[in-house]
N, CA, C and O atoms as a Tinker XYZ file with bonds, in Angstrom:
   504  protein
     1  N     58.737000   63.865000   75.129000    73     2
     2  CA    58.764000   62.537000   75.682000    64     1     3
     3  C     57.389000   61.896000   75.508000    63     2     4     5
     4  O     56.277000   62.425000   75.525000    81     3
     5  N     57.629000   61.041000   75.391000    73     3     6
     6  CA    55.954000   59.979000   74.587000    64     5     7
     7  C     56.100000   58.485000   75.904000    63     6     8     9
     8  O     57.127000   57.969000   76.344000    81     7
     9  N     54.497000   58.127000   76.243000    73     7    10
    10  CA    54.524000   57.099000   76.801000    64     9    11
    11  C     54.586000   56.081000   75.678000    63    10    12    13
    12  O     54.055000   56.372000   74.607000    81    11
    13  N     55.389000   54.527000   75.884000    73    11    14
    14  CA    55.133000   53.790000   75.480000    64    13    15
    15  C     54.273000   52.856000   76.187000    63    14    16    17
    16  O     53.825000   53.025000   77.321000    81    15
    17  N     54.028000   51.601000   75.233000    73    15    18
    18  CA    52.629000   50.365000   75.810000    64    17    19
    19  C     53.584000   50.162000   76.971000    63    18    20    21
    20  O     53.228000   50.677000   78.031000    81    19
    21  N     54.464000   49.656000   76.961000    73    19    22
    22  CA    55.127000   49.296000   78.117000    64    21    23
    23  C     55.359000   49.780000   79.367000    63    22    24    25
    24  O     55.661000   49.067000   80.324000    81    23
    25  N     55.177000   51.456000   79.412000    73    23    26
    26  CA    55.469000   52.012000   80.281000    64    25    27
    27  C     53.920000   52.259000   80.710000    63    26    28    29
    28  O     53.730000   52.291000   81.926000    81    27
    29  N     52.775000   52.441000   79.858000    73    27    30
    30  CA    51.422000   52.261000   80.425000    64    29    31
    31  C     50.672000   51.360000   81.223000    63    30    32    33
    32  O     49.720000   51.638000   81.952000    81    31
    33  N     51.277000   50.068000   80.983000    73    31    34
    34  CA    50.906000   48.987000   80.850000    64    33    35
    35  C     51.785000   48.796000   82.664000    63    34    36    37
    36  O     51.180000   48.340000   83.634000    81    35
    37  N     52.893000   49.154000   82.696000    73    35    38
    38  CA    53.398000   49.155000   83.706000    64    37    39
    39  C     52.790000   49.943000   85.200000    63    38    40    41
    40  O     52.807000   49.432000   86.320000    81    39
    41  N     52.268000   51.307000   84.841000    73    39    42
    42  CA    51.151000   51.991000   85.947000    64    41    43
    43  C     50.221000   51.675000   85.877000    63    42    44    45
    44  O     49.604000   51.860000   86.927000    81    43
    45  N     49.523000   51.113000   84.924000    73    43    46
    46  CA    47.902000   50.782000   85.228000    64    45    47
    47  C     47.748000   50.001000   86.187000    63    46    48    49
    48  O     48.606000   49.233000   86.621000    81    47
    49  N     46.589000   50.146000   86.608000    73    47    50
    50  CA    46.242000   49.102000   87.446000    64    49    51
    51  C     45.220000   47.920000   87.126000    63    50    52    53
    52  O     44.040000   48.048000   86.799000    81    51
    53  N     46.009000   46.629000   87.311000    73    51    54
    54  CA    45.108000   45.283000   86.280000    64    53    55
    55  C     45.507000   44.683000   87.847000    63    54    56    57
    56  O     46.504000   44.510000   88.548000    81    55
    57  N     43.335000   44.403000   87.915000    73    55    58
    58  CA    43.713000   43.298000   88.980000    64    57    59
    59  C     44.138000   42.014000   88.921000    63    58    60    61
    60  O     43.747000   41.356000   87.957000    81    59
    61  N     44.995000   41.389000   89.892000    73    59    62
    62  CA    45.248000   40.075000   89.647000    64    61    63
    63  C     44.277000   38.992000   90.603000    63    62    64    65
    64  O     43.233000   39.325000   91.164000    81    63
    65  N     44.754000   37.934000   90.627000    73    63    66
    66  CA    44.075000   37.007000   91.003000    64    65    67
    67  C     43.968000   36.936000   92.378000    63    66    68    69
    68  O     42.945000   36.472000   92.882000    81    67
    69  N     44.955000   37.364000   93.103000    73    67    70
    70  CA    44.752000   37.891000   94.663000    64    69    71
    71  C     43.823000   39.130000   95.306000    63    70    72    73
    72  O     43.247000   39.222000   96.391000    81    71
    73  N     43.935000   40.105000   94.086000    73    71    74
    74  CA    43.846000   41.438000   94.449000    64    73    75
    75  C     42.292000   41.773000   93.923000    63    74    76    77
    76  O     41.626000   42.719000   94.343000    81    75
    77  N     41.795000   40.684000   92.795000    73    75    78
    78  CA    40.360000   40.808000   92.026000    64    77    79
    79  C     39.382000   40.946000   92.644000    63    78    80    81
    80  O     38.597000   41.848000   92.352000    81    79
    81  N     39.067000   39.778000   94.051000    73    79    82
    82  CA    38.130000   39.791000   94.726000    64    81    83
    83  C     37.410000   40.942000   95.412000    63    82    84    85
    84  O     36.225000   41.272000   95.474000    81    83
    85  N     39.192000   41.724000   96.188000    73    83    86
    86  CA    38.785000   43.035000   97.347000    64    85    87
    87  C     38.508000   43.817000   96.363000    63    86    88    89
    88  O     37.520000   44.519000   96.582000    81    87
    89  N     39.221000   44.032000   94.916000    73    87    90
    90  CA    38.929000   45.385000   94.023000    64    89    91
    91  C     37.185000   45.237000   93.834000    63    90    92    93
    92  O     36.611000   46.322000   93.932000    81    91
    93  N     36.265000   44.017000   93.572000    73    91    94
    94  CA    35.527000   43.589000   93.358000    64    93    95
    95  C     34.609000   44.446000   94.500000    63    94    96    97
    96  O     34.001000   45.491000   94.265000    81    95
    97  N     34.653000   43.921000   95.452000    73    95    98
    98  CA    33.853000   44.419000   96.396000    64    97    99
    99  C     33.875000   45.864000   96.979000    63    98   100   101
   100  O     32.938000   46.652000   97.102000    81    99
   101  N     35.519000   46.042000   97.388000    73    99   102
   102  CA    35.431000   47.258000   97.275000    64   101   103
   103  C     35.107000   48.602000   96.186000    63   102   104   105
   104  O     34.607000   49.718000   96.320000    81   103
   105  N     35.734000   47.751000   94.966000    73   103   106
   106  CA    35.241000   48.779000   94.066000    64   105   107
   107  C     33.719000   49.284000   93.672000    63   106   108   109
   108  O     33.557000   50.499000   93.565000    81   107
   109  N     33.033000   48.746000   93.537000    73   107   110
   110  CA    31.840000   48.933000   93.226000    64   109   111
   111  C     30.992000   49.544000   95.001000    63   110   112   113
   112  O     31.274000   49.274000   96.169000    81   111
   113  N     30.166000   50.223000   94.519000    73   111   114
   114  CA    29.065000   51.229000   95.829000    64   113   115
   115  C     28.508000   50.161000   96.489000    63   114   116   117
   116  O     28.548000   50.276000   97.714000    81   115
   117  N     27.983000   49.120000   96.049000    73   115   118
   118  CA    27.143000   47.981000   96.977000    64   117   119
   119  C     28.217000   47.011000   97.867000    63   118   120   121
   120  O     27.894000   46.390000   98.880000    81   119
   121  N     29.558000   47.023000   97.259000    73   119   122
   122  CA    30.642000   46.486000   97.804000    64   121   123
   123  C     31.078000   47.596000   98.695000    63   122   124   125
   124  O     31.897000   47.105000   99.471000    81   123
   125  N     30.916000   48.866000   98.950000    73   123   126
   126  CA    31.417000   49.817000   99.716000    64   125   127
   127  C     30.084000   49.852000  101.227000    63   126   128   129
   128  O     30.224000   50.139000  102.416000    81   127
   129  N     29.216000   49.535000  100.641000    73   127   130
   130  CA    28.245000   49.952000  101.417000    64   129   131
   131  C     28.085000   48.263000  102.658000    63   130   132   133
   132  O     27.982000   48.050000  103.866000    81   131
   133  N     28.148000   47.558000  101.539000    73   131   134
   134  CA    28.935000   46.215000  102.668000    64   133   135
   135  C     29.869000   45.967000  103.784000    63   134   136   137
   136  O     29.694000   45.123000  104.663000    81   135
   137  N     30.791000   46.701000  103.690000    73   135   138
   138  CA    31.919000   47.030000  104.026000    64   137   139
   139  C     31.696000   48.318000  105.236000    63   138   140   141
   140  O     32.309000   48.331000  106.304000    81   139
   141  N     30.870000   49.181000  104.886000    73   139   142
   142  CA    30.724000   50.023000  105.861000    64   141   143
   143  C     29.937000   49.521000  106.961000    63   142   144   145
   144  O     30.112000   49.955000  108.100000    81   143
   145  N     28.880000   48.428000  106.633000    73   143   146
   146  CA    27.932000   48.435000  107.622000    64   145   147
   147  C     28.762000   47.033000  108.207000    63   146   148   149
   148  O     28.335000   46.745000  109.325000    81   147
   149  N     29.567000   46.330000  107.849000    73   147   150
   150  CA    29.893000   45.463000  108.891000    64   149   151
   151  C     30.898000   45.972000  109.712000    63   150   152   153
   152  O     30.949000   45.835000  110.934000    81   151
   153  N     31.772000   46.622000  108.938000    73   151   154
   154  CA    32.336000   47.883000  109.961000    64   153   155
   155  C     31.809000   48.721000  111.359000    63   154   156   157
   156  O     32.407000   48.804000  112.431000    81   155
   157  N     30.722000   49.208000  111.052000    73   155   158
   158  CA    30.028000   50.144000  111.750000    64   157   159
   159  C     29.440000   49.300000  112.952000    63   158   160   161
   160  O     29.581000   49.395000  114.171000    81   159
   161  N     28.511000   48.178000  111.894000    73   159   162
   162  CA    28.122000   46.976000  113.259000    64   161   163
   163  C     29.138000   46.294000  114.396000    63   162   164   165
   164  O     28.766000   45.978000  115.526000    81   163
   165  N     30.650000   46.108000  113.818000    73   163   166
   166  CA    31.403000   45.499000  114.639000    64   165   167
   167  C     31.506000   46.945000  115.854000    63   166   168   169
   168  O     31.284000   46.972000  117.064000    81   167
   169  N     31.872000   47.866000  115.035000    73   167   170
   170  CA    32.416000   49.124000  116.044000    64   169   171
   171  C     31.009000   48.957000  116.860000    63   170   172   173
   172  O     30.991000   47.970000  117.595000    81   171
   173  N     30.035000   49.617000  116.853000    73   171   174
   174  CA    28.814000   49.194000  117.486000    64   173   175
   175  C     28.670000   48.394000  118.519000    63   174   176   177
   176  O     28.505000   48.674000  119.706000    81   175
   177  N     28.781000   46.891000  117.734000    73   175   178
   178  CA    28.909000   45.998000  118.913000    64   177   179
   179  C     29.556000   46.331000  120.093000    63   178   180   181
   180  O     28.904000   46.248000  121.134000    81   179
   181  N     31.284000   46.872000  120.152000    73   179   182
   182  CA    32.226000   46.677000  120.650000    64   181   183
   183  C     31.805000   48.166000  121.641000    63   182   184   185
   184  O     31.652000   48.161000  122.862000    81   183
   185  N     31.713000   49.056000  120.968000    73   183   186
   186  CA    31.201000   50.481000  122.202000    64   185   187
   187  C     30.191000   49.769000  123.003000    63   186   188   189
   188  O     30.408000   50.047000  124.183000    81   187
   189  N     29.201000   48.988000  122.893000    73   187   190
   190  CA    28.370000   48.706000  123.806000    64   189   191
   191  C     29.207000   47.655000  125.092000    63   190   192   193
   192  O     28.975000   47.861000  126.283000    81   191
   193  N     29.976000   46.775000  124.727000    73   191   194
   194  CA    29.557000   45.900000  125.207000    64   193   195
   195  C     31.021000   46.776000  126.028000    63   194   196   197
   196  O     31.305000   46.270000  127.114000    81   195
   197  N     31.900000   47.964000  125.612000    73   195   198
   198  CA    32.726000   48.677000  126.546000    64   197   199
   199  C     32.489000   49.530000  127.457000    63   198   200   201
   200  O     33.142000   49.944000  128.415000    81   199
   201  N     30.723000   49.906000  126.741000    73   199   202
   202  CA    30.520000   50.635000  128.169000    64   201   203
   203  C     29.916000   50.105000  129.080000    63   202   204   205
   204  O     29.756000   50.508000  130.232000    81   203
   205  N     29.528000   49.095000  128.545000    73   203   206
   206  CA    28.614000   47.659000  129.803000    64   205   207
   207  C     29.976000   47.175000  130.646000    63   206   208   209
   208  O     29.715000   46.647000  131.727000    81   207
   209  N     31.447000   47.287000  130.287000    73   207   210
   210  CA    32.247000   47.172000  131.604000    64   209   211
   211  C     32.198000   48.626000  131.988000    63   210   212   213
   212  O     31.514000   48.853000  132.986000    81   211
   213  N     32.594000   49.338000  131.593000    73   211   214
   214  CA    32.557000   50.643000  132.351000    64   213   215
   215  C     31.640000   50.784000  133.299000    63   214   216   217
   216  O     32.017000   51.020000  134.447000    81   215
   217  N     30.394000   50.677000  133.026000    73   215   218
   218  CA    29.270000   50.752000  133.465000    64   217   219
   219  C     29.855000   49.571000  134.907000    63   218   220   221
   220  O     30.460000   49.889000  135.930000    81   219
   221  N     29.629000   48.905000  134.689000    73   219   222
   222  CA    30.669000   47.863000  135.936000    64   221   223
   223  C     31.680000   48.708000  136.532000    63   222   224   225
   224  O     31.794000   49.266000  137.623000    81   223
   225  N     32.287000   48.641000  135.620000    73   223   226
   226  CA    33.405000   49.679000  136.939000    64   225   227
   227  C     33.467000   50.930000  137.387000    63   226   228   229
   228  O     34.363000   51.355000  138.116000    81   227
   229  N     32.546000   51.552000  136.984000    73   227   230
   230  CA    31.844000   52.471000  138.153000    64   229   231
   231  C     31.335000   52.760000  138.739000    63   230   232   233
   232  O     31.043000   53.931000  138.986000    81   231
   233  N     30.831000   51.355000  139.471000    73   231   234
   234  CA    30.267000   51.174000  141.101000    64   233   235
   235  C     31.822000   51.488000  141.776000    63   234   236   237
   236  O     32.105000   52.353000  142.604000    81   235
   237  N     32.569000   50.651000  141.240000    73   235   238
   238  CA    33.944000   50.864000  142.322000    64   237   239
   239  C     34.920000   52.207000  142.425000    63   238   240   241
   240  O     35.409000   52.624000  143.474000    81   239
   241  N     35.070000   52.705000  141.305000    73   239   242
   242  CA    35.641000   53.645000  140.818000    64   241   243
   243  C     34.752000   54.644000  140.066000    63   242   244   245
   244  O     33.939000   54.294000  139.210000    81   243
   245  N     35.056000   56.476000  140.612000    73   243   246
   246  CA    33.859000   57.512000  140.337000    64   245   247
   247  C     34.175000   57.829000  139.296000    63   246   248   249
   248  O     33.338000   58.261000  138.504000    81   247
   249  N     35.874000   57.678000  138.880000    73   247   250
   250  CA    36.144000   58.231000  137.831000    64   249   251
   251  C     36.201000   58.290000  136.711000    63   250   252   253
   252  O     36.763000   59.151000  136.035000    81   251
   253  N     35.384000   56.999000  136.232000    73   251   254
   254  CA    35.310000   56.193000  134.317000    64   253   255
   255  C     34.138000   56.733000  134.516000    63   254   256   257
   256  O     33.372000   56.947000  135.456000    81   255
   257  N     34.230000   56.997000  132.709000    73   255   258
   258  CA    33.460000   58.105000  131.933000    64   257   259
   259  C     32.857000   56.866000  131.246000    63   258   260   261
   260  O     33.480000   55.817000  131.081000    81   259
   261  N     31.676000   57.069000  130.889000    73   259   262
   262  CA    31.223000   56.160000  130.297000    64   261   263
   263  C     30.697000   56.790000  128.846000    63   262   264   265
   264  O     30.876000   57.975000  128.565000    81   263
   265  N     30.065000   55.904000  128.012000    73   263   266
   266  CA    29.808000   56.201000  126.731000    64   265   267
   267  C     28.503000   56.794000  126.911000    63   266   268   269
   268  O     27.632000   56.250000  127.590000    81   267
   269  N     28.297000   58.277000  126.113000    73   267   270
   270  CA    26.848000   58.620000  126.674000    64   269   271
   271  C     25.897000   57.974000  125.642000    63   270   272   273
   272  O     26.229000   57.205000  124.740000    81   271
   273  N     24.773000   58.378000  125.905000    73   271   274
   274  CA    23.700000   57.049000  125.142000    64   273   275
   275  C     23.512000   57.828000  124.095000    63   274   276   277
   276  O     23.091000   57.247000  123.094000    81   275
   277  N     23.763000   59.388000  123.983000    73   275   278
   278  CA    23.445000   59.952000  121.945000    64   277   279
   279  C     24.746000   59.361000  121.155000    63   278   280   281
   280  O     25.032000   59.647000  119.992000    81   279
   281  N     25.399000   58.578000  121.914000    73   279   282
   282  CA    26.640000   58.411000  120.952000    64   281   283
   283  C     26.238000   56.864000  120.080000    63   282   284   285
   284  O     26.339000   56.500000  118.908000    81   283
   285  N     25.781000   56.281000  121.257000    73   283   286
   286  CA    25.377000   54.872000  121.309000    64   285   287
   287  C     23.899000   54.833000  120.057000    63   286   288   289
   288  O     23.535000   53.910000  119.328000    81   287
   289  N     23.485000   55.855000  120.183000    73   287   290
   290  CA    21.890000   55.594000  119.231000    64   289   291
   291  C     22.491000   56.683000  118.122000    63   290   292   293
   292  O     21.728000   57.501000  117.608000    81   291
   293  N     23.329000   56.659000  117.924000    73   291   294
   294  CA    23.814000   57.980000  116.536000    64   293   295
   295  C     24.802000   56.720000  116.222000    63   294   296   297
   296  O     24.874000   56.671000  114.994000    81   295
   297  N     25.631000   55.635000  116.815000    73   295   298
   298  CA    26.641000   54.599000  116.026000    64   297   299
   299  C     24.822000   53.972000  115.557000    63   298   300   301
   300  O     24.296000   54.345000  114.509000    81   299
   301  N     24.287000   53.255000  116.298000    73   299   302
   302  CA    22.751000   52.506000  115.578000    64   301   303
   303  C     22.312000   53.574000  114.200000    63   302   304   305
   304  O     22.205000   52.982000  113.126000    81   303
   305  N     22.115000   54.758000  114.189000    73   303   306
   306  CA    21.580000   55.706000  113.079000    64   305   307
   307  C     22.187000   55.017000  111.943000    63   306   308   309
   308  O     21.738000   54.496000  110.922000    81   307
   309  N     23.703000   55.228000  112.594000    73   307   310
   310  CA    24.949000   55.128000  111.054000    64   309   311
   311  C     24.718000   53.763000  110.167000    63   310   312   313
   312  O     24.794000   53.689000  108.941000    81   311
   313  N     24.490000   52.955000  110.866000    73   311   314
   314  CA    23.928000   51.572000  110.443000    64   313   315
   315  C     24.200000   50.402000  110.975000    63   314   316   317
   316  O     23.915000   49.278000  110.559000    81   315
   317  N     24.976000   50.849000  112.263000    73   315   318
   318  CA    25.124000   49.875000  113.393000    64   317   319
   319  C     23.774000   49.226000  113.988000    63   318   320   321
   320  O     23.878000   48.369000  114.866000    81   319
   321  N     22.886000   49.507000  113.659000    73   319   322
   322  CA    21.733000   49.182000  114.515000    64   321   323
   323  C     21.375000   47.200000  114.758000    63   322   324   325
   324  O     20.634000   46.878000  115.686000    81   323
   325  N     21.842000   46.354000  114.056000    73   323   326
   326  CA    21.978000   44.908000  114.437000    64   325   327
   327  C     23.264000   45.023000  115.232000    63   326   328   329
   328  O     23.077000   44.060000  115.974000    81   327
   329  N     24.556000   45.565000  115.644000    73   327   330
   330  CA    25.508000   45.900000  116.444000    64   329   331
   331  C     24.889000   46.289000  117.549000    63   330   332   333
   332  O     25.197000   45.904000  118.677000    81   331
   333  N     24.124000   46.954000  117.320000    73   331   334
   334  CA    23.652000   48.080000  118.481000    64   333   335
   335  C     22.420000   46.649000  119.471000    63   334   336   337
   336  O     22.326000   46.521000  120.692000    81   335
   337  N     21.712000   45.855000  118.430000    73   335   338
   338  CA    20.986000   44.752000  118.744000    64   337   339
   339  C     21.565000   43.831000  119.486000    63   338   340   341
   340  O     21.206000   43.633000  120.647000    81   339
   341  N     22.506000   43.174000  118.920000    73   339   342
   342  CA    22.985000   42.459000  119.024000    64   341   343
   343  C     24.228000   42.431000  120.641000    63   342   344   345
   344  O     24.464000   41.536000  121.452000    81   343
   345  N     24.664000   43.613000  120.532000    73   343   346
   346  CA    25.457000   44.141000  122.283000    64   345   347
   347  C     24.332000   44.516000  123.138000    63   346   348   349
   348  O     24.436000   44.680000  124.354000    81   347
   349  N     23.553000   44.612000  122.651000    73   347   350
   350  CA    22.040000   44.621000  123.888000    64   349   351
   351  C     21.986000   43.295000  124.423000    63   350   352   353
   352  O     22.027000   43.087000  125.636000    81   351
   353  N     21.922000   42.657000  123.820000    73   351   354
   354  CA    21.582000   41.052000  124.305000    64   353   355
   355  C     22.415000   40.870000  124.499000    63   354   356   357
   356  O     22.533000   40.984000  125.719000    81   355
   357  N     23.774000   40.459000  123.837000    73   355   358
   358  CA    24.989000   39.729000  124.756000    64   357   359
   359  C     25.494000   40.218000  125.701000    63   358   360   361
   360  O     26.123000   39.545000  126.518000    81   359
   361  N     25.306000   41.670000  125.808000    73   359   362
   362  CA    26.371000   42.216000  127.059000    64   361   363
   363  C     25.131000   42.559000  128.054000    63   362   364   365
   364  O     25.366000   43.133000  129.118000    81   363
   365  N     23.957000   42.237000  127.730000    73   363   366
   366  CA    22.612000   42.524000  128.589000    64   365   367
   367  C     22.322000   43.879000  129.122000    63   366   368   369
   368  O     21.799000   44.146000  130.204000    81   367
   369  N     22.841000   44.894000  127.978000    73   367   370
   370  CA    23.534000   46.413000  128.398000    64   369   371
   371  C     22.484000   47.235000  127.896000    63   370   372   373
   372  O     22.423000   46.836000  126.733000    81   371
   373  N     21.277000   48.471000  128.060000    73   371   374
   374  CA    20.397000   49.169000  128.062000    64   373   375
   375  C     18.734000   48.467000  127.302000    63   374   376   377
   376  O     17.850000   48.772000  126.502000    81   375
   377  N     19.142000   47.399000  128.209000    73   375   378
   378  CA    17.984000   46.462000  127.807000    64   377   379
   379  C     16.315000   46.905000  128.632000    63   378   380   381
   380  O     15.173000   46.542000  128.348000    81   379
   381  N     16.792000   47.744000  129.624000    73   379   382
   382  CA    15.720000   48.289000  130.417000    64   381   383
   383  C     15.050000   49.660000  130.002000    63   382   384   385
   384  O     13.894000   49.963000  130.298000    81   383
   385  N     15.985000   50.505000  129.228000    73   383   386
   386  CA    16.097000   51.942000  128.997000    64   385   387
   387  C     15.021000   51.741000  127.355000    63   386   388   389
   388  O     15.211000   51.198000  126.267000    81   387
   389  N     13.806000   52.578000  128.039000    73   387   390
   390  CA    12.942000   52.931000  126.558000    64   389   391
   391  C     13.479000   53.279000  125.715000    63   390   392   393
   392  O     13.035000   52.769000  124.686000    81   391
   393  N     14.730000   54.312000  125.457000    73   391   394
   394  CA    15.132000   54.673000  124.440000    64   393   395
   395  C     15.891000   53.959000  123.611000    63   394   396   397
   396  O     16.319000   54.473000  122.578000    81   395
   397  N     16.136000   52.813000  123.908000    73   395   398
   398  CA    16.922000   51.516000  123.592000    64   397   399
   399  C     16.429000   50.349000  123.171000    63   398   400   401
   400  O     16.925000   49.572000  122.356000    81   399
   401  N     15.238000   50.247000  123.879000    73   399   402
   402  CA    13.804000   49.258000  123.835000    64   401   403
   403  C     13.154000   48.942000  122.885000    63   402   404   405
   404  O     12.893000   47.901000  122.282000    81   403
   405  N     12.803000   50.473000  122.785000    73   403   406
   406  CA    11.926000   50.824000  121.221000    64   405   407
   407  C     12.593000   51.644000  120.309000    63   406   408   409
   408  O     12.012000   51.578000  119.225000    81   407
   409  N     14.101000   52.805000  120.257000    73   407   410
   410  CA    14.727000   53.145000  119.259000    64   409   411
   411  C     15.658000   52.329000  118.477000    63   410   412   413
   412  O     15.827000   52.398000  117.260000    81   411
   413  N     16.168000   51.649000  119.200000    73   411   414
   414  CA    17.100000   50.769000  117.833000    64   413   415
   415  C     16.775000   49.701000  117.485000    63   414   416   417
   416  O     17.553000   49.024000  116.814000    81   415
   417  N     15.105000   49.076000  117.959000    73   415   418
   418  CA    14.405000   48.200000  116.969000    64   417   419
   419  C     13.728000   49.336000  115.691000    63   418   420   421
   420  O     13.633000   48.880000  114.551000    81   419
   421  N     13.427000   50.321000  115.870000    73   419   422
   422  CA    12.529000   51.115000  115.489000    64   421   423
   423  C     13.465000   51.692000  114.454000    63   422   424   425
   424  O     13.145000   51.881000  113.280000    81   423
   425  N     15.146000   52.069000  115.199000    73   423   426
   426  CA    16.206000   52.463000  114.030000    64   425   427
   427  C     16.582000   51.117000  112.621000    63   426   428   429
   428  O     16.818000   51.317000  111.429000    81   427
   429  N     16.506000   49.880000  113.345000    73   427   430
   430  CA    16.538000   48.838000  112.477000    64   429   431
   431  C     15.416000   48.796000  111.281000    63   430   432   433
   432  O     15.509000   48.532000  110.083000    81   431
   433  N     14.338000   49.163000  112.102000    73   431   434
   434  CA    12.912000   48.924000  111.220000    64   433   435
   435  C     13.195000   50.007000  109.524000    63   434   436   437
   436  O     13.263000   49.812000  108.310000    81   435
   437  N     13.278000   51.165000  110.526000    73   435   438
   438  CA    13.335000   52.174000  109.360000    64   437   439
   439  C     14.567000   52.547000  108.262000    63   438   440   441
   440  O     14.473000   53.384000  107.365000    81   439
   441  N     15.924000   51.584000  108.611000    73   439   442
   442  CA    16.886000   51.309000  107.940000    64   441   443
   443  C     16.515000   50.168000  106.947000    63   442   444   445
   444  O     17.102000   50.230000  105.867000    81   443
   445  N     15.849000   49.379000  107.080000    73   443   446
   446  CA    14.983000   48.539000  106.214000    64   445   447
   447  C     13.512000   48.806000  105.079000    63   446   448   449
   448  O     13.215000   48.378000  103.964000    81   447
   449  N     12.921000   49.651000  105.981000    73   447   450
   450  CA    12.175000   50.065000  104.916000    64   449   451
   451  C     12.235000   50.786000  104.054000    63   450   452   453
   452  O     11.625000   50.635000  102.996000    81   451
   453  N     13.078000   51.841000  104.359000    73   451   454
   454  CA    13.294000   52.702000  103.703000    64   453   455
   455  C     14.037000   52.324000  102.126000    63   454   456   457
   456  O     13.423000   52.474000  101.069000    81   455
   457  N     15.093000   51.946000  102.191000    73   455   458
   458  CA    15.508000   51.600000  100.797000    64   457   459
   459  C     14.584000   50.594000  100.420000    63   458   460   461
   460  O     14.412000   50.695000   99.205000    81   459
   461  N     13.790000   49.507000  100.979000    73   459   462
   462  CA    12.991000   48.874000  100.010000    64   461   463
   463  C     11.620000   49.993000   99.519000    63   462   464   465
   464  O     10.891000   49.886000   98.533000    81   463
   465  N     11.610000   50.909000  100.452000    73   463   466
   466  CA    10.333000   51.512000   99.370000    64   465   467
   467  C     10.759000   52.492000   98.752000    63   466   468   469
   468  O      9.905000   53.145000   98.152000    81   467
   469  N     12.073000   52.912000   98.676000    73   467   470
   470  CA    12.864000   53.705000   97.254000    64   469   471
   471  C     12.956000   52.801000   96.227000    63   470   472   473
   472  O     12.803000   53.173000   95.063000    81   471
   473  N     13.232000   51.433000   96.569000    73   471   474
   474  CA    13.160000   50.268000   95.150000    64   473   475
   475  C     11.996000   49.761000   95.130000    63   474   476   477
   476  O     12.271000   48.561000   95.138000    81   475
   477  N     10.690000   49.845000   95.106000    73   475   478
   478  CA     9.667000   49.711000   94.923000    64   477   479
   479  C      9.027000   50.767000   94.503000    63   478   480   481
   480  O      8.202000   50.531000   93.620000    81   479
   481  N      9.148000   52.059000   94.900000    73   479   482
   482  CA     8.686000   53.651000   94.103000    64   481   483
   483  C      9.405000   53.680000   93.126000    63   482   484   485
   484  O      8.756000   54.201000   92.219000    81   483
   485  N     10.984000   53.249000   92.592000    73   483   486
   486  CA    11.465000   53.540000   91.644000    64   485   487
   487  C     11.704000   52.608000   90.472000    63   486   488   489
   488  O     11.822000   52.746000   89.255000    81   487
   489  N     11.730000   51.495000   91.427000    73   487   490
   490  CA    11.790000   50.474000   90.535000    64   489   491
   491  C     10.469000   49.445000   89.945000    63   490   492   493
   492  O     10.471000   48.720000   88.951000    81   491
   493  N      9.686000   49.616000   90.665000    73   491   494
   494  CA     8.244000   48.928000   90.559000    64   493   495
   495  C      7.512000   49.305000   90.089000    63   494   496   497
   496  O      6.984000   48.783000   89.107000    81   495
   497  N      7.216000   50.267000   90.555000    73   495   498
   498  CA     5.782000   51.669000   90.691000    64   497   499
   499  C      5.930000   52.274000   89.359000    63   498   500   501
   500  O      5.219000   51.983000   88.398000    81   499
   501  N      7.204000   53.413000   89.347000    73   499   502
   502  CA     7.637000   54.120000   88.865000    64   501   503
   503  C      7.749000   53.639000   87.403000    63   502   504
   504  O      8.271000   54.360000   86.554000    81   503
């Protein structure tokens, strides 16, 4: 049994004019890596500003578990850290806590420098 054009032509995959854009972005690593970090930032955002009610509702109630804070500065690691910024201020949630103060400006800082001085050692320098 032999493929014909027709029957190749039929499984391939050819993007169309709907489908070009997401293959676009998603396909390619800088389109993946886009995609992860607004991901990560929304999730981010959203754990904070859930345990800032929790955190509320357990003055009234002993029994809500709240989000512990290595979870909260390990979503900032992943690349949540403007998420992680950004539910600080709106939900006004570990805005007092040093480890919050100065680690996920400090996690932001070093998520930034870092790839610019891999493209400046490799691409500049180098």
């Amino acid at each position: 049994m032999y493929i014909t054009a027709l029957s190749a032509e039929k499984f391939s995959y050819a993007p169309e004019a709907q489908t070009s854009f997401l293959w676009a972005v998603v396909g390619s690593p800088w389109g993946l890596l886009a995609c992860w970090l607004v991901l990560i930032n929304l999730i981010t955002f959203f754990v904070f500003g859930l345990d800032k009610w929790k955190a509320k509702r357990k003055e009234k109630e002993e029994t809500v578990r709240r989000v512990p804070e290595k979870n909260l500065l390990l979503l900032a690691a992943a690349g949540g850290s403007i998420g992680a910024l950004l539910g600080m201020k709106v939900f006004h949630h570990k805005t007092l806590h040093r480890a919050f103060k100065i680690g996920v400006p400090l996690i932001l800082a070093l998520q930034l420098l870092i790839p610019f001085g891999l493209w400046l050692y490799f691409g500049v320098i180098r």
